[in-house]
C-alpha positions in Angstrom: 110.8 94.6 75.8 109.6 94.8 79.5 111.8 94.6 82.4 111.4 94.4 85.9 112.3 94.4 89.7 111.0 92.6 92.6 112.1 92.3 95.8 110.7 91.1 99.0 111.7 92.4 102.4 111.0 91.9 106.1 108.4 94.6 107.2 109.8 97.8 108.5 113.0 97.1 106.8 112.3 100.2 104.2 112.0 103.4 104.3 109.2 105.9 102.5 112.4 108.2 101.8 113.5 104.9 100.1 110.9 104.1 98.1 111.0 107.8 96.9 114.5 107.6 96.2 114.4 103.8 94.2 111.5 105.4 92.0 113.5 108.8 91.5 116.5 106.6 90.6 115.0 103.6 88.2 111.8 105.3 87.3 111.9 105.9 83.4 108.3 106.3 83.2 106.1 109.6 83.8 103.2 107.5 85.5 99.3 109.4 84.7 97.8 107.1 87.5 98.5 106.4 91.5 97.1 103.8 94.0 96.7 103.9 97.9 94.7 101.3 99.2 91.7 101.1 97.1 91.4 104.7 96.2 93.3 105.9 92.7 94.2 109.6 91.3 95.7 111.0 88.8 99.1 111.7 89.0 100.4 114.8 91.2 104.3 114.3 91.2 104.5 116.6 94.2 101.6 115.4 96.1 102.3 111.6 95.6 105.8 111.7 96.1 105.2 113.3 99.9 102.5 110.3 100.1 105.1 107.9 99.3 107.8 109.5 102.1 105.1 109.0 104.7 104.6 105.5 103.4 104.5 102.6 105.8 104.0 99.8 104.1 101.0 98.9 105.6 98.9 99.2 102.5 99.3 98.6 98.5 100.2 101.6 96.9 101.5 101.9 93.4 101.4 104.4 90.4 101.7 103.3 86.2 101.6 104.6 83.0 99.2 104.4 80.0 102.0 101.9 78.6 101.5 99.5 81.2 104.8 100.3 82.8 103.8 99.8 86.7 105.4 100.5 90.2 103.9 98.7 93.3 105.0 98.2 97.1 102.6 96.8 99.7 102.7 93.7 103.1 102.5 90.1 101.0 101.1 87.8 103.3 98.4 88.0 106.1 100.7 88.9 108.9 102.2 91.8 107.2 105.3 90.7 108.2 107.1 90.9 105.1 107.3 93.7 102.2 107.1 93.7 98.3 108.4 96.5 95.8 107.5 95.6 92.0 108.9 97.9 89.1 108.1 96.7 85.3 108.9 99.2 82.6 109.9 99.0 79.2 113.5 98.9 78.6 115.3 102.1 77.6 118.0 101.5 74.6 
C-alpha cells in the first residue's frame, strides 16, 4: 500500500536545508532517478542532496525509485507564489 505527503506552502517559506532534512527524515526509498527542471540523472546521493540545499523552489525537481515511490517540490501556479512538496512511497510494516 502507497502512502503519501502533500503540502502546499507560500513561496520562500522553505528552505533547501529543509527539503534535505524532510527527505533524510521520511525518505524510505533509495531513489535510482533525479529531476531538475527538465533535465534527469541518475542518482548521486552526494551530488543531488547539495542540489537540493541550494534549492529555490523556482523549478520542479524531484527524484523516485524503480517502484514508483516518488518525491517532488516545485512553484504550483503561474505566479510562483506558492510551493508544493509531494512524497508517495510504499508503506513500511
Amino acid at each position: 500500500m502507497k502512502v503519501g505527503l502533500e503540502m502546499s506552502l507560500t513561496f520562500g517559506s522553505f528552505s533547501g536545508k529543509n527539503l534535505v532534512n524532510l527527505a533524510d527524515q521520511f525518505i524510505k526509498f533509495e531513489p535510482c532517478l533525479f529531476i531538475r527542471d527538465s533535465r534527469s540523472q541518475m542518482w548521486d546521493s552526494k551530488k543531488h542532496k547539495k542540489v537540493m540545499d541550494k534549492y529555490a523552489g523556482d523549478v520542479f525537481l524531484g527524484f523516485s525509485d524503480k517502484a514508483g515511490n516518488a518525491f517532488s517540490a516545485g512553484p504550483t501556479n503561474k505566479k510562483h507564489s506558492y510551493f508544493s512538496v509531494n512524497v508517495t512511497q510504499e508503506k513500511k510494516h
